[in-house]
N, CA, C and O atoms as CSV, one atom per row, in Angstrom:
chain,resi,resn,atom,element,x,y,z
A,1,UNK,N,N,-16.058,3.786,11.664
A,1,UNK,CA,C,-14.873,4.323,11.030
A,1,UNK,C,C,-13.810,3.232,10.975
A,1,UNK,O,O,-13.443,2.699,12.023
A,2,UNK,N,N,-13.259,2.849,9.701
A,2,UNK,CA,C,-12.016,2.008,9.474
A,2,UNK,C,C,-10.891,2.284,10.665
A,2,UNK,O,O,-10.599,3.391,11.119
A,3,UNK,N,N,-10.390,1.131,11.017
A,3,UNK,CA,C,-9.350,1.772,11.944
A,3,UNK,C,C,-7.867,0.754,11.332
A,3,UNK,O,O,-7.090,-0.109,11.740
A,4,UNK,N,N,-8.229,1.746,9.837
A,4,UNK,CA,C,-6.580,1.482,8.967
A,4,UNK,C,C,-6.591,2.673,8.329
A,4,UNK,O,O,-7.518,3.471,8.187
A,5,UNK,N,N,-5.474,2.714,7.961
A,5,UNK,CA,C,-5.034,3.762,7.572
A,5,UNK,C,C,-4.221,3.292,5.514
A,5,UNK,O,O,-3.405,2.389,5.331
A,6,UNK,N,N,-4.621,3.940,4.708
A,6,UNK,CA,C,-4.016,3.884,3.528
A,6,UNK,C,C,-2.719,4.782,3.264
A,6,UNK,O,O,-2.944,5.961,3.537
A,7,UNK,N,N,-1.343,4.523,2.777
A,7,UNK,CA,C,-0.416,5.045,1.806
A,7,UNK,C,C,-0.339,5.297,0.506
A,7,UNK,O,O,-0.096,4.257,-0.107
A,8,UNK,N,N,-0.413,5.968,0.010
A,8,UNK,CA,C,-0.469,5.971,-1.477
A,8,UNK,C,C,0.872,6.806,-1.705
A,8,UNK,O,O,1.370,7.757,-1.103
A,9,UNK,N,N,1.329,5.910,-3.049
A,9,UNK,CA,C,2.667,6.564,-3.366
A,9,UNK,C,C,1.934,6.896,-4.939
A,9,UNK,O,O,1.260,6.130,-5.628
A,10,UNK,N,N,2.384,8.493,-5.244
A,10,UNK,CA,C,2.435,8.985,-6.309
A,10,UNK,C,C,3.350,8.542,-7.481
A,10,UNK,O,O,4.380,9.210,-7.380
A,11,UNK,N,N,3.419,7.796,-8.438
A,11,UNK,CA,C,5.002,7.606,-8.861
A,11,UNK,C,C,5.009,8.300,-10.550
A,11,UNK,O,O,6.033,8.326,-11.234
A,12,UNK,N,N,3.641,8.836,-11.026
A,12,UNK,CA,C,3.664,9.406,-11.883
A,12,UNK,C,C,4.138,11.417,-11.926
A,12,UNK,O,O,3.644,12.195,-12.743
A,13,UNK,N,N,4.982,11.749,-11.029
A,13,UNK,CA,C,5.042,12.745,-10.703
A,13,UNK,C,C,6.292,13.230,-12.095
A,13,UNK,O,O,7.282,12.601,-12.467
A,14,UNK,N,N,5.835,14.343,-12.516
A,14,UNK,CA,C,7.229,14.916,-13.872
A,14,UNK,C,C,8.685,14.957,-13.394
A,14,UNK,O,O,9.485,14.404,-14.147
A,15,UNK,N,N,9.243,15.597,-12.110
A,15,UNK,CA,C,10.147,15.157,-11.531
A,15,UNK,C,C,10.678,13.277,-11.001
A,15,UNK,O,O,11.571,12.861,-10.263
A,16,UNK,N,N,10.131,12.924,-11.420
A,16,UNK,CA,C,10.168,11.514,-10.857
A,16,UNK,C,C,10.564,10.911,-9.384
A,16,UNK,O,O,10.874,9.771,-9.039
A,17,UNK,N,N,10.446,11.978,-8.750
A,17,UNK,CA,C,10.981,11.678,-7.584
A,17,UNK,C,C,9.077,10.956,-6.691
A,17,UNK,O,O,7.887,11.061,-6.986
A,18,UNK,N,N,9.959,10.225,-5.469
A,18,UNK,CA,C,8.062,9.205,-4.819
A,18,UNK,C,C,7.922,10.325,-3.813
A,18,UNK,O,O,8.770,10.882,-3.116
A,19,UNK,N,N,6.405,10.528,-3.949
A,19,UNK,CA,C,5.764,11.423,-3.254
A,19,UNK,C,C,4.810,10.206,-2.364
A,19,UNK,O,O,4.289,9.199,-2.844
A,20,UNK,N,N,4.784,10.674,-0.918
A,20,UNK,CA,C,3.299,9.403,-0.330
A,20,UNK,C,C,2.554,10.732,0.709
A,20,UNK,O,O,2.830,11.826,1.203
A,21,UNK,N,N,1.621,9.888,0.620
A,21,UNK,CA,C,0.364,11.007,1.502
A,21,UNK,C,C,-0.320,9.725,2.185
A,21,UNK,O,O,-0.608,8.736,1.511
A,22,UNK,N,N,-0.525,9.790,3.352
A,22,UNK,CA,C,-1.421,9.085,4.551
A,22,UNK,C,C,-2.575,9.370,3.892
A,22,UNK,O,O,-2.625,10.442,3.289
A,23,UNK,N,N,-3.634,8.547,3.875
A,23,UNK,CA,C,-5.069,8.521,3.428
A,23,UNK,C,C,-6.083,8.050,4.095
A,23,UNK,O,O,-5.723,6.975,4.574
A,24,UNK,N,N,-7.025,8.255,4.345
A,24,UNK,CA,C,-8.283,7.927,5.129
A,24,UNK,C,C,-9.163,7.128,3.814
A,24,UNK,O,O,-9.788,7.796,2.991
A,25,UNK,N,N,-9.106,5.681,3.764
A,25,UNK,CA,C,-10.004,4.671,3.104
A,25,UNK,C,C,-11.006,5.979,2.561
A,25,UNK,O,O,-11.049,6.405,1.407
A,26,UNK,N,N,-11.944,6.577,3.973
A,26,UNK,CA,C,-13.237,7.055,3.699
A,26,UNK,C,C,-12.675,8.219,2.129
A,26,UNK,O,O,-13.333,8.320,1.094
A,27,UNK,N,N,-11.501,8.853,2.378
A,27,UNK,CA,C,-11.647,10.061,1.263
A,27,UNK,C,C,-11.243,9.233,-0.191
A,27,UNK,O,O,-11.862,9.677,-1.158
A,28,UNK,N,N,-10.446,8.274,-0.453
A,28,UNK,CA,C,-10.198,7.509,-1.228
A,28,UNK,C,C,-11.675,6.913,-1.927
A,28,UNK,O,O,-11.808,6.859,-3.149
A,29,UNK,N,N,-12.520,6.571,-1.176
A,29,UNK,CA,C,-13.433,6.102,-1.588
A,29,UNK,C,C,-14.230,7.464,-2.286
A,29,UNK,O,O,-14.695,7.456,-3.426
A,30,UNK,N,N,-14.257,8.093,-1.778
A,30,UNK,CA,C,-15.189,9.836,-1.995
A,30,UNK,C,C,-14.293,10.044,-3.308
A,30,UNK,O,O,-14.936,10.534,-4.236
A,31,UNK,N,N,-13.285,9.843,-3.515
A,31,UNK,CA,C,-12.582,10.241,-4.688
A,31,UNK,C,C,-12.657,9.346,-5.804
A,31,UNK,O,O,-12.458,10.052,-6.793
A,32,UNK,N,N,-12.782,8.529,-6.053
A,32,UNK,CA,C,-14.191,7.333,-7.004
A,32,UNK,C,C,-14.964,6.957,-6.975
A,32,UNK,O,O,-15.354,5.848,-7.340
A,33,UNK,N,N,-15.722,8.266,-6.252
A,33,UNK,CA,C,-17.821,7.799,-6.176
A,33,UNK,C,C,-17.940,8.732,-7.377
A,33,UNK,O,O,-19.148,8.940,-7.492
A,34,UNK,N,N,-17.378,9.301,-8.191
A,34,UNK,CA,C,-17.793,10.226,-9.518
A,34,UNK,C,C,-16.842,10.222,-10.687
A,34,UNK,O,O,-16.905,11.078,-11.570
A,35,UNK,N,N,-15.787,9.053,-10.677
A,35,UNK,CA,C,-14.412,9.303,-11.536
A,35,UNK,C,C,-14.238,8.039,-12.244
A,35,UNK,O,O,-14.728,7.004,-11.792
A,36,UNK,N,N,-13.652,8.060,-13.191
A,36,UNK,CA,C,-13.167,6.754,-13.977
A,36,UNK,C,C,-11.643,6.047,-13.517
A,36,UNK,O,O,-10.565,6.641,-13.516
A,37,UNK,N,N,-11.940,4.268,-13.037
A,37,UNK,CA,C,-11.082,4.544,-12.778
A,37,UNK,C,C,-9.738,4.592,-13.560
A,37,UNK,O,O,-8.678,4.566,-12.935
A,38,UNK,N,N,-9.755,4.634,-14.395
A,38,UNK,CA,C,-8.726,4.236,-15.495
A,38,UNK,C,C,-7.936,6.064,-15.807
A,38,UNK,O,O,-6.742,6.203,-16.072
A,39,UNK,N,N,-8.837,7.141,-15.700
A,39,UNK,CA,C,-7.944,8.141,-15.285
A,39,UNK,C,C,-7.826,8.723,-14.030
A,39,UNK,O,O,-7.099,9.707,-13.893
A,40,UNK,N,N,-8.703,8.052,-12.695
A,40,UNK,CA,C,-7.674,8.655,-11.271
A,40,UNK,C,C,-7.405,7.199,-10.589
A,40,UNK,O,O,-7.226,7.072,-9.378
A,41,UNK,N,N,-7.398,6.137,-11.496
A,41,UNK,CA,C,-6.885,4.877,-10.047
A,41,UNK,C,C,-5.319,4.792,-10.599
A,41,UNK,O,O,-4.807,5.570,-11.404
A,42,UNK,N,N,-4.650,3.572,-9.916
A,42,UNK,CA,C,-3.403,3.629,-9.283
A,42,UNK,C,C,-3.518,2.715,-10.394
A,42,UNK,O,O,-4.511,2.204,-10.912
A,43,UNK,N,N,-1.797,2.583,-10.746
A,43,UNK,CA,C,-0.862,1.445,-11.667
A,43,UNK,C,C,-0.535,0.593,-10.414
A,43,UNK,O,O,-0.484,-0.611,-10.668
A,44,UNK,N,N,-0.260,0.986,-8.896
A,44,UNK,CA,C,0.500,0.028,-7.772
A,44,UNK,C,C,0.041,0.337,-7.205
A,44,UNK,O,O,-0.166,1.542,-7.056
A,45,UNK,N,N,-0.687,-1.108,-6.115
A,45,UNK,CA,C,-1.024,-0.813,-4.892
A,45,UNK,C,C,-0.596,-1.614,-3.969
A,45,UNK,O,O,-1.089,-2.729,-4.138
A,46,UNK,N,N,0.213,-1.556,-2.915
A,46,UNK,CA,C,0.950,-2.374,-2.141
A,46,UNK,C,C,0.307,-2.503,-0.516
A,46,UNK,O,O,0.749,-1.896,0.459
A,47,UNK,N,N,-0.624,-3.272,-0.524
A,47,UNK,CA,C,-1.078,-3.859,1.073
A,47,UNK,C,C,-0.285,-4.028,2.103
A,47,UNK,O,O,-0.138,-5.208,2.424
A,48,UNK,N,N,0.239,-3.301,2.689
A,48,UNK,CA,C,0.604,-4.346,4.217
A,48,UNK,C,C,-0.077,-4.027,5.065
A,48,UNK,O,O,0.547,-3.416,5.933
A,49,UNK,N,N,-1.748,-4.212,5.385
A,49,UNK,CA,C,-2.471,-4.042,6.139
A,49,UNK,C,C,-2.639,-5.420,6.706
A,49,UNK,O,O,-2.534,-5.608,7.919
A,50,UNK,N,N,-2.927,-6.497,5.768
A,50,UNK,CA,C,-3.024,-7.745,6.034
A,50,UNK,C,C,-5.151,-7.653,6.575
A,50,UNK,O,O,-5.766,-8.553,7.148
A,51,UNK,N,N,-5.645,-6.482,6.183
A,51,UNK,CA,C,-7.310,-6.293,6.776
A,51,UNK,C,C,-8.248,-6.653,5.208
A,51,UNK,O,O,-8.517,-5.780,4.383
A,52,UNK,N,N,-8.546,-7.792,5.104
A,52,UNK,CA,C,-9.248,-8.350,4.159
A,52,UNK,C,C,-10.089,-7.343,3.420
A,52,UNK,O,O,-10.162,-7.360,2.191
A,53,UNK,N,N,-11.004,-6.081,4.498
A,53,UNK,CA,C,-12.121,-5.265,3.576
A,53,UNK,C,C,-10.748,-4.642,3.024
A,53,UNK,O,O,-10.802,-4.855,1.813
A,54,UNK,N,N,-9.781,-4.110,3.252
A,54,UNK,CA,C,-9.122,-3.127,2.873
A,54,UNK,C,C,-8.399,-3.507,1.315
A,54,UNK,O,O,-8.104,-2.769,0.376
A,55,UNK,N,N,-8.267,-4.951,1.499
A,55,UNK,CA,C,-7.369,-5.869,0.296
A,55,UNK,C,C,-8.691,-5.653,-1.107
A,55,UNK,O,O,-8.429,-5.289,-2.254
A,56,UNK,N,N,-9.937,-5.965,-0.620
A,56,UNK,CA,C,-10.906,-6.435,-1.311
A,56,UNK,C,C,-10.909,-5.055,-2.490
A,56,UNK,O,O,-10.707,-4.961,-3.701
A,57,UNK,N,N,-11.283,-4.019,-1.289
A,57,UNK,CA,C,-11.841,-2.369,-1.947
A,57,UNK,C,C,-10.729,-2.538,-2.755
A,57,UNK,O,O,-11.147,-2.865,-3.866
A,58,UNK,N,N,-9.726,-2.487,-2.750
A,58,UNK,CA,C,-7.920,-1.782,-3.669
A,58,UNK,C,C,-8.067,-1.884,-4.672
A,58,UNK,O,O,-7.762,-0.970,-5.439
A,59,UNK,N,N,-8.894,-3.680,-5.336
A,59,UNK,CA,C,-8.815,-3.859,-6.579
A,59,UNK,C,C,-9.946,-3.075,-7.254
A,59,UNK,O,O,-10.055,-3.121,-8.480
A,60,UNK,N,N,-10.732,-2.407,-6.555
A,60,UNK,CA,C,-11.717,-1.650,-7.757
A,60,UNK,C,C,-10.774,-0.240,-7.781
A,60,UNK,O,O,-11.031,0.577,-8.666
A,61,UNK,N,N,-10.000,-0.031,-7.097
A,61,UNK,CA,C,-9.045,1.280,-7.575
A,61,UNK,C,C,-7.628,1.035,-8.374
A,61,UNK,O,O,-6.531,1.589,-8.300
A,62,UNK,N,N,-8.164,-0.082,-9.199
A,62,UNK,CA,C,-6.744,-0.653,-10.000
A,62,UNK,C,C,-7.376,-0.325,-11.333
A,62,UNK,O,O,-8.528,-0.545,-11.709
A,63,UNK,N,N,-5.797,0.577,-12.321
A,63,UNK,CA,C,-6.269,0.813,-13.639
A,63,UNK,C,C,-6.116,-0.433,-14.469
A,63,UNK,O,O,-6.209,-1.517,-13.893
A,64,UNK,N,N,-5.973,-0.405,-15.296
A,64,UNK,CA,C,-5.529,-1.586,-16.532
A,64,UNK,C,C,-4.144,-1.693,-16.741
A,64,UNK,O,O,-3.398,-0.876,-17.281
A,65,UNK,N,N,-3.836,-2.974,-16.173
A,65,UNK,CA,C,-2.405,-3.333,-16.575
A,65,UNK,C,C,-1.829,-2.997,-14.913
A,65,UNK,O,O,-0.645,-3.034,-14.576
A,66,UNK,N,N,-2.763,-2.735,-14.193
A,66,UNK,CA,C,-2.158,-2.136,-12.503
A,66,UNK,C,C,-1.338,-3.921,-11.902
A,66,UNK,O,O,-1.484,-5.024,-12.428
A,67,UNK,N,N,-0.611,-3.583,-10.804
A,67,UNK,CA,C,-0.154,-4.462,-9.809
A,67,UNK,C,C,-0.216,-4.257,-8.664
A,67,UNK,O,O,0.101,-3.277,-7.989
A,68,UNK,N,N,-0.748,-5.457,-8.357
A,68,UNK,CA,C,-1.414,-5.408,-6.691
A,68,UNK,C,C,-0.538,-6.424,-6.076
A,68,UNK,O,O,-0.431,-7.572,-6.508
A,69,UNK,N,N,0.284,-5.805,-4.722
A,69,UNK,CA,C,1.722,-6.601,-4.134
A,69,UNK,C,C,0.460,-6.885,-2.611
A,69,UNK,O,O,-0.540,-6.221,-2.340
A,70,UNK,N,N,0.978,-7.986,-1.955
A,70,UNK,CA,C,0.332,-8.684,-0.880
A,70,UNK,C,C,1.268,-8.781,-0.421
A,70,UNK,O,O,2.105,-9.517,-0.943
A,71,UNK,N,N,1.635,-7.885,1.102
A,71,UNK,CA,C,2.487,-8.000,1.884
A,71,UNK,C,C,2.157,-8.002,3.187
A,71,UNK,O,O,3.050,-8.452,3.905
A,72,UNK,N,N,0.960,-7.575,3.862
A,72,UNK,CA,C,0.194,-8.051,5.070
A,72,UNK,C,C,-0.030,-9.149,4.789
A,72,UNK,O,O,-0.250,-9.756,3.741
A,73,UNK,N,N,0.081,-9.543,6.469
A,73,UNK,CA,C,-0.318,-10.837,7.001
A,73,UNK,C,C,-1.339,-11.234,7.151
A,73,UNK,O,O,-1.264,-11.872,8.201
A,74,UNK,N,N,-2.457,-11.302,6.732
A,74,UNK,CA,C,-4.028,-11.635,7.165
A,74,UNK,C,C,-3.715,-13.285,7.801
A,74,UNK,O,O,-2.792,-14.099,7.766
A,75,UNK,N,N,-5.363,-13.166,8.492
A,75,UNK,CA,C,-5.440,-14.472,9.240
A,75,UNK,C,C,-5.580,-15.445,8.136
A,75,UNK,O,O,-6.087,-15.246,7.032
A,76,UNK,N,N,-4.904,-16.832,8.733
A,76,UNK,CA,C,-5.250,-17.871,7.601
A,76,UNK,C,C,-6.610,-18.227,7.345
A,76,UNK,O,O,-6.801,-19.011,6.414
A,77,UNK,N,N,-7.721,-17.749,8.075
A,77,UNK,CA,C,-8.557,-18.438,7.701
A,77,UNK,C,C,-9.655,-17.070,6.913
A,77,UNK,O,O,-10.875,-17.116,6.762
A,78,UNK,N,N,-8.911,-16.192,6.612
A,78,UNK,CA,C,-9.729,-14.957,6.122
A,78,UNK,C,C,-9.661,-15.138,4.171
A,78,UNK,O,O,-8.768,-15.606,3.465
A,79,UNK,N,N,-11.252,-14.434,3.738
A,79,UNK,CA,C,-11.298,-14.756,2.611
A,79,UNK,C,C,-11.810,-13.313,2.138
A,79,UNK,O,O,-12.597,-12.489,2.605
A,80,UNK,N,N,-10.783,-13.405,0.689
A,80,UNK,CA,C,-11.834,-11.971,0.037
A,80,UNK,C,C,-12.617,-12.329,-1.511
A,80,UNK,O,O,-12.192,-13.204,-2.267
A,81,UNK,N,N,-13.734,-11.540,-1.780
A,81,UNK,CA,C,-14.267,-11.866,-2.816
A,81,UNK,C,C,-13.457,-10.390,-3.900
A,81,UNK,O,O,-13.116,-9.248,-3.593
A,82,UNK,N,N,-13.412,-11.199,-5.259
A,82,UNK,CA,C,-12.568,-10.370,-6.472
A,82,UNK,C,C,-13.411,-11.159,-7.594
A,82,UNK,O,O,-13.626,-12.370,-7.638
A,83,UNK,N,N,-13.768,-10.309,-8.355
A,83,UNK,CA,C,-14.033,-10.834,-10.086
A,83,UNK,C,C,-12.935,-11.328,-10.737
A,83,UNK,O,O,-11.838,-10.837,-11.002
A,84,UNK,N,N,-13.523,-12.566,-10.978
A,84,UNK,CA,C,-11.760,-13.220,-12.050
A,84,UNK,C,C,-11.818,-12.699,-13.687
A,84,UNK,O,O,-10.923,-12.881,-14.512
A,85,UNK,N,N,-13.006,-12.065,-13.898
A,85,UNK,CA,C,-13.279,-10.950,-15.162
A,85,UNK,C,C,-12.849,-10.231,-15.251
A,85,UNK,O,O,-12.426,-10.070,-16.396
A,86,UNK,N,N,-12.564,-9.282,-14.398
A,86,UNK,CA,C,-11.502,-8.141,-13.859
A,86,UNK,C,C,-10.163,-8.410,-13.868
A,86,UNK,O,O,-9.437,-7.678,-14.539
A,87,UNK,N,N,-9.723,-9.268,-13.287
A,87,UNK,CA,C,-8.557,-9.904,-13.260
A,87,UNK,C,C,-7.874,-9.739,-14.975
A,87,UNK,O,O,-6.862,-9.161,-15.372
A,88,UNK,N,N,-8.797,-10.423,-15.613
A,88,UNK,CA,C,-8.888,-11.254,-16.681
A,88,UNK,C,C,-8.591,-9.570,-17.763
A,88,UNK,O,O,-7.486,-9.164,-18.122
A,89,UNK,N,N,-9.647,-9.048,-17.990
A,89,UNK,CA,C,-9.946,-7.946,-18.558
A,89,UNK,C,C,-9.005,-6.632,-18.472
A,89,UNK,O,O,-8.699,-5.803,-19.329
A,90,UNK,N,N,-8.620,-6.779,-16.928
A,90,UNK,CA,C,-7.650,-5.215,-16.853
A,90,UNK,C,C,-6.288,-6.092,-16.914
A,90,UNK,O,O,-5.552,-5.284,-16.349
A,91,UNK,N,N,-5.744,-6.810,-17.109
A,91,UNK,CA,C,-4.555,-7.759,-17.094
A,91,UNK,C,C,-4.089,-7.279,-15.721
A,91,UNK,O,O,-3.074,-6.583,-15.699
A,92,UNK,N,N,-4.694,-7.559,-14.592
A,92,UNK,CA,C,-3.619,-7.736,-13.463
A,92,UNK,C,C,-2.728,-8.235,-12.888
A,92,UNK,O,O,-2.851,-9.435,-12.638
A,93,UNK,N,N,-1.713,-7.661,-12.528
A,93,UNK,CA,C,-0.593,-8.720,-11.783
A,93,UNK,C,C,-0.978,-8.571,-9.978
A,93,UNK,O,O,-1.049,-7.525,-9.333
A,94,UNK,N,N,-1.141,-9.718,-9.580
A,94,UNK,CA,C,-0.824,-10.048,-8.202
A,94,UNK,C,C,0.103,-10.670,-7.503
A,94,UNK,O,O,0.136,-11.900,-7.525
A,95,UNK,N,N,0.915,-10.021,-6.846
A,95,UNK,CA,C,1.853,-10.443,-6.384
A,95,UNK,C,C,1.913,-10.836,-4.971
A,95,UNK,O,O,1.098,-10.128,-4.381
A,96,UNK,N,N,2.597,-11.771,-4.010
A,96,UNK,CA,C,2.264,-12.087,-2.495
A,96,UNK,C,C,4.084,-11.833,-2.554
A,96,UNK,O,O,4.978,-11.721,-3.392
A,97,UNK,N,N,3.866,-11.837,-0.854
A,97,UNK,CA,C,5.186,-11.552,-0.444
A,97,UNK,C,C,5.248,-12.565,0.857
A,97,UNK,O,O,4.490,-12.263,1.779
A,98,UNK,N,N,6.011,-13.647,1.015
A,98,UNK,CA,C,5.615,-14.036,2.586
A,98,UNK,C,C,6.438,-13.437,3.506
A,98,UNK,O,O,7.638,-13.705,3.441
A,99,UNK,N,N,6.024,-12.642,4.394
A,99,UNK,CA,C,6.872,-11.964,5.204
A,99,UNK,C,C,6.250,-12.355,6.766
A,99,UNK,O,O,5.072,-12.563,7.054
A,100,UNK,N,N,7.498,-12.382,7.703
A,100,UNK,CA,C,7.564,-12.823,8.909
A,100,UNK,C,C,7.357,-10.916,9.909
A,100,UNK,O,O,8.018,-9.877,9.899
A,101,UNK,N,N,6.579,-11.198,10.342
A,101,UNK,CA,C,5.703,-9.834,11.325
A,101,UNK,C,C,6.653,-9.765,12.058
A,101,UNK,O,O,7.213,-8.674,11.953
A,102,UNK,N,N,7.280,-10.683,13.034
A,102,UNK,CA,C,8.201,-10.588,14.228
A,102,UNK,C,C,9.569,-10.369,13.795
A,102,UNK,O,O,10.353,-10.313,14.742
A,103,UNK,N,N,10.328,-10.165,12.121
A,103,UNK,CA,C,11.463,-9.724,12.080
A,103,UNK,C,C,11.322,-8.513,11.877
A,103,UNK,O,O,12.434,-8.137,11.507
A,104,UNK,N,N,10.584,-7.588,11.890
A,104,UNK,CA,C,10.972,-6.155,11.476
A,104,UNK,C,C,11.532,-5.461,12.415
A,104,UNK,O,O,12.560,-4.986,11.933
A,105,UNK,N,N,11.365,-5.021,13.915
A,105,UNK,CA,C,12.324,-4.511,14.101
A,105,UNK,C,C,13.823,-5.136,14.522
A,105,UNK,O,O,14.639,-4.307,14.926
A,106,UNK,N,N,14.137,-6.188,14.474
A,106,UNK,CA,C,15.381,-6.694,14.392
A,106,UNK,C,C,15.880,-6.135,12.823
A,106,UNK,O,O,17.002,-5.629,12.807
A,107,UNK,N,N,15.130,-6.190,11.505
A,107,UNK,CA,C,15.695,-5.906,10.784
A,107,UNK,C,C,15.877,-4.555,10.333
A,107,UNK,O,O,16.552,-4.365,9.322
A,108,UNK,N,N,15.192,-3.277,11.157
A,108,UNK,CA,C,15.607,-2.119,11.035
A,108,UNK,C,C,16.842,-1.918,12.112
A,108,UNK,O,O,17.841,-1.214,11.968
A,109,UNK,N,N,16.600,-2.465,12.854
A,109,UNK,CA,C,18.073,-2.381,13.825
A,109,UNK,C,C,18.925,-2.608,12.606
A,109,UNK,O,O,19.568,-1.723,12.043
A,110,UNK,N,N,18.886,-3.546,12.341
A,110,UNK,CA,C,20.433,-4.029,11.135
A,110,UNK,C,C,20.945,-3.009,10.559
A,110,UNK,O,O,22.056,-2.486,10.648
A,111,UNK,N,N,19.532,-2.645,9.633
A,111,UNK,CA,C,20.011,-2.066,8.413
A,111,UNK,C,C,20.713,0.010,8.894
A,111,UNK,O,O,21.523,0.674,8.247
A,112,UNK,N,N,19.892,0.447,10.319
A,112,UNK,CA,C,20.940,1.426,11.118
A,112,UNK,C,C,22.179,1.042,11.285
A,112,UNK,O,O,23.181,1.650,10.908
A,113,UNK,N,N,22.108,-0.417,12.101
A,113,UNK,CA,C,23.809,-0.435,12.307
A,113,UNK,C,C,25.036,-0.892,11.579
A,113,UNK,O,O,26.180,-0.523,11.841
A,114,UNK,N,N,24.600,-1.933,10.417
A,114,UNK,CA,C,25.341,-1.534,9.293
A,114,UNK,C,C,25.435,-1.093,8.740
A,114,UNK,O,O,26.573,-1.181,8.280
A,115,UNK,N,N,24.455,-0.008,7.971
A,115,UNK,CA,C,24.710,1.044,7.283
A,115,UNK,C,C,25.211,2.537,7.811
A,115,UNK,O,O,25.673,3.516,7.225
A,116,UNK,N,N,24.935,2.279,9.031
A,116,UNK,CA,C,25.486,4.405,9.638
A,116,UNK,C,C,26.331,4.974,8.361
A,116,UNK,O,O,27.133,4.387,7.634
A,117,UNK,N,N,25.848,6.382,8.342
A,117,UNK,CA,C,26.824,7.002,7.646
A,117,UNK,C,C,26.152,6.889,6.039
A,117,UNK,O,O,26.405,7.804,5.255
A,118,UNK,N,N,25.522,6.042,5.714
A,118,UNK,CA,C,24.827,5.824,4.567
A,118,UNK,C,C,23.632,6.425,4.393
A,118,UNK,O,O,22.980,6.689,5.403
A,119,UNK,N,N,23.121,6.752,3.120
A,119,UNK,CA,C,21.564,7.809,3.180
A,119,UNK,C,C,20.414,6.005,3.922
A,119,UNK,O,O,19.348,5.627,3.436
A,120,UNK,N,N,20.815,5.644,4.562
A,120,UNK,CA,C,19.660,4.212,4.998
A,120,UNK,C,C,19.338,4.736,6.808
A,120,UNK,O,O,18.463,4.397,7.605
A,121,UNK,N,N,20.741,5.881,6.933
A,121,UNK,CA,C,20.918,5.677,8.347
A,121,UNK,C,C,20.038,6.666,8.419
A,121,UNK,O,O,19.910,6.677,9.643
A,122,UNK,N,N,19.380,7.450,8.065
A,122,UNK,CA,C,18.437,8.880,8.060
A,122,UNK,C,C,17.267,8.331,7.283
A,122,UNK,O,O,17.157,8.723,6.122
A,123,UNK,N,N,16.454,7.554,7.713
A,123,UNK,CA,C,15.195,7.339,7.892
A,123,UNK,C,C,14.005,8.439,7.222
A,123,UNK,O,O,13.082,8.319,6.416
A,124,UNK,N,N,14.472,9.346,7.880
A,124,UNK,CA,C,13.524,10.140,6.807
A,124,UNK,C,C,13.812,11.005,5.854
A,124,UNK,O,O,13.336,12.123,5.659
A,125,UNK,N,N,14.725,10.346,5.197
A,125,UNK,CA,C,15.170,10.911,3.840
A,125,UNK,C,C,14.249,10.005,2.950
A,125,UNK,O,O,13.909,10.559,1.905
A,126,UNK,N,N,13.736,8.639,3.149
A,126,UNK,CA,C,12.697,8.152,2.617
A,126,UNK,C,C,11.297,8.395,2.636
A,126,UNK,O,O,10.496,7.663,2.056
A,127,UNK,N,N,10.957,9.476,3.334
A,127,UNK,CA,C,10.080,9.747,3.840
A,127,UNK,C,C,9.324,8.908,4.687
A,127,UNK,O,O,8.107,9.078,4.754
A,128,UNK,N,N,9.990,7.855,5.467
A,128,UNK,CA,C,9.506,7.230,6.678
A,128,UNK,C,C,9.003,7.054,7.472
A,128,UNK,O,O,9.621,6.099,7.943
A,129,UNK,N,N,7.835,7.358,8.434
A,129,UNK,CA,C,7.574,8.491,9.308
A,129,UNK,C,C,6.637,7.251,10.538
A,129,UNK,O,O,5.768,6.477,10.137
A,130,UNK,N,N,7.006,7.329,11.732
A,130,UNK,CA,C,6.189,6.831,12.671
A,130,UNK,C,C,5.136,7.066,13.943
A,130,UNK,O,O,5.386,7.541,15.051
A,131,UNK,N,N,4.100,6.662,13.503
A,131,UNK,CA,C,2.933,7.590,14.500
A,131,UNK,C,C,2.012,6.163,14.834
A,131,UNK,O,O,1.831,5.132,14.186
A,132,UNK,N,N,1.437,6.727,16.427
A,132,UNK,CA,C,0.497,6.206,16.343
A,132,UNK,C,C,-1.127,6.380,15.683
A,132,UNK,O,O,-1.459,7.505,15.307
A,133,UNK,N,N,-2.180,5.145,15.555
A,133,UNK,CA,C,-3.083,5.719,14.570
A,133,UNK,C,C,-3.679,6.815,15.323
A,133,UNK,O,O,-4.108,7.628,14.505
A,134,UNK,N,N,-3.944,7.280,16.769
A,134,UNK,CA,C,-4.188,7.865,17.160
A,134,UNK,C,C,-3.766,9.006,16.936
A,134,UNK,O,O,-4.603,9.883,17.148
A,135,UNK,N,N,-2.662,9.388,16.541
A,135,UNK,CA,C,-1.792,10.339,15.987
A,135,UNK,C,C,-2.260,10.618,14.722
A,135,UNK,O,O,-1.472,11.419,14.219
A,136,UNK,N,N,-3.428,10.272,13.726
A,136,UNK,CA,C,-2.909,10.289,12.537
A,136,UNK,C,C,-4.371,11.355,12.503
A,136,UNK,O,O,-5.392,11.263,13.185
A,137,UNK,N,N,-3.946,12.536,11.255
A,137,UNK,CA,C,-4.787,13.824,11.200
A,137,UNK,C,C,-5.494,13.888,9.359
A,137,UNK,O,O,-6.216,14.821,9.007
C-alpha cells in the first residue's frame, strides 16, 4: 500500500468555488482503469509529494492542454520516466517550484501573526486541514 496520500482540487465546479477531497492513489487509479482520460482526468495537478512513483502516475491523469506544478522535494538523485510524445501531443505545461522544506512552519507562523484578524488567520476557511497519515480514512 502507497504510503502517500493524493489532493485533488475540483476547480470545474458551477459555483466556482475549490472543492478538495483526500484520495487514496489506489481509488484514483480504479477510476481510470475504464475511462477516457480526456473526460475524467484533471486540467491541474500540483505535486508536493516530492515521491517519484507518485510524480510519474499524475501525467497519465493529465487531459490536453493540463498543467503539472512540481513542488515536492524529491531526492537529487531520483529519476522518472514520461513520454516526450505526450508531452508533445497533449500540449503540457510543467512547471517546478524550488521550495525550501525547512521554511514552512516559520512561514505559517508569519502569515498567523501578521495577518490576525484577516480571513488567513482561520485556516480552515481554506479548507486546510492537518492529520496524521495514520489518521487518514
Amino acid at each position: 500500500m502507497p504510503d502517500y496520500v493524493l489532493v485533488m482540487l475540483d476547480l470545474s465546479l458551477c459555483d466556482k468555488r475549490f472543492r478538495y477531497q483526500a484520495v487514496h492513489p489506489d481509488d484514483i487509479k480504479a477510476r481510470f482503469a475504464d475511462g477516457n482520460v480526456e473526460e475524467i482526468g484533471y486540467d491541474v495537478i500540483i505535486d508536493c509529494s516530492g515521491f517519484p512513483p507518485a510524480i510519474e502516475q499524475a501525467f497519465s491523469w493529465l487531459r490536453c492542454g493540463a498543467t503539472f506544478l512540481q513542488f515536492g522535494c524529491c531526492p537529487s538523485d531520483s529519476k522518472i520516466t514520461i513520454n516526450p510524445f505526450h508531452i508533445y501531443y497533449k500540449e503540457l505545461k510543467i512547471i517546478g517550484c524550488l521550495t525550501n522544506p525547512f521554511t514552512m512552519p516559520r512561514t505559517i507562523n508569519g502569515l498567523v501573526t501578521g495577518m490576525s484578524g484577516s480571513y488567513l488567520s482561520d485556516f480552515s476557511r481554506l479548507g486546510i486541514k492537518m492529520f496524521r497519515l495514520q489518521e487518514y480514512q
